[in-house]
Structure formats: C-alpha cells, structure tokens
N, C-alpha and C positions, 0 to 999 in steps of 0.2 A: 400622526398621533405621537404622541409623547411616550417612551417609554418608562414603565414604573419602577417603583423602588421599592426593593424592600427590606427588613428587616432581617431576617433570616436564610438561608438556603434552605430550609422545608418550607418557608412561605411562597419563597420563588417558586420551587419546585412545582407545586401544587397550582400556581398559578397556571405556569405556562402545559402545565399536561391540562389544563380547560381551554387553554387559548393559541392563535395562530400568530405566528412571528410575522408572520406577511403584516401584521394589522400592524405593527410597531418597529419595524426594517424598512429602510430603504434601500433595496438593494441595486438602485441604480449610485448612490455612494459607496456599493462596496467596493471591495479593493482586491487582488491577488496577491496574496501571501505564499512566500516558502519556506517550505521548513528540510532546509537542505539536510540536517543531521538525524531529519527523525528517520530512523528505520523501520522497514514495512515487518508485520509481525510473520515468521515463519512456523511453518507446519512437519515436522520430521516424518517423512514416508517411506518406506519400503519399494525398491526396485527391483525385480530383478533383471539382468541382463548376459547374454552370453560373454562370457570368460575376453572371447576373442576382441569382440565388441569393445569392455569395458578396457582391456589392455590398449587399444587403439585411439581410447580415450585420451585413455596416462598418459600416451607419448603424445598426443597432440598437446595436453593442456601443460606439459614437461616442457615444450619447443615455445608454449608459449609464457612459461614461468608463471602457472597461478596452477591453483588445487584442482584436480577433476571434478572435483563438485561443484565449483563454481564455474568453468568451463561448460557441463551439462544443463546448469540453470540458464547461463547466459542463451545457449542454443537455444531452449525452450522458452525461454521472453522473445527472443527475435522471430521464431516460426508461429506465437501466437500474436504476434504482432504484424508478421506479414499477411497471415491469415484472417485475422479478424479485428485486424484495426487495432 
C-alpha cells in the first residue's frame, strides 16, 4: 500500500493515531540506523554509600583517569548486563 500524503502535521497526526504503520511499512526494506552522537537521557539520583566504599571508588577510578561517577555507572551497565542480558 501506498503511503499517504499530507497536508499538514495535525492532518498526519490524526491520521496515523486511527491507523496502523504495518498497513503502509515494509519493514522487511528497513534498514539499521545509528546514531552514534545521540546521548541516552539521564536521571540524577541520590546514593548513599559508606565513606570507605566511596573512597575506594576515588582511588580506583584516580588509577584509572576518569570521574567516580562515571566509573560507578560503567560497573552498573556491565553487572546489568551480565545479569540480564
């Protein structure tokens, strides 16, 4: 099926919230796109942690030249990712 055209973006809009993209996608032509620059949206949260802990942090992510907090994050993408895929 063809897909439609239209005039406006409230006409689209309105169109495709009654309608299915399946009907007008082929998504056996799609394609894999990246978008190396986009950044994922972050959340600022509250931790807390013991003194000793967080000091042990410092000096690792010191040895490894980057911020603690980025050293913390990276830990926790890698154990939710060994964890659960």
């Amino acid at each position: 099926m063809v897909s439609p055209e239209f005039d406006t973006e409230a006409e689209e809009r309105a169109f495709w919230e009654s309608h299915d993209s399946s009907d007008y996608v082929d998504w056996k032509q799609a394609a894999s796109v990246s978008f190396p620059n986009l950044k994922p949206s972050t959340k600022t949260i509250s931790l807390r942690l013991p003194e000793a802990l967080l000091e042990r942090i410092k000096i690792e992510a010191n040895r490894r030249d980057m911020p603690y907090q980025s050293l913390i994050k990276a830990w926790l993408a890698e154990d939710v990712v060994r964890h659960y895929g």
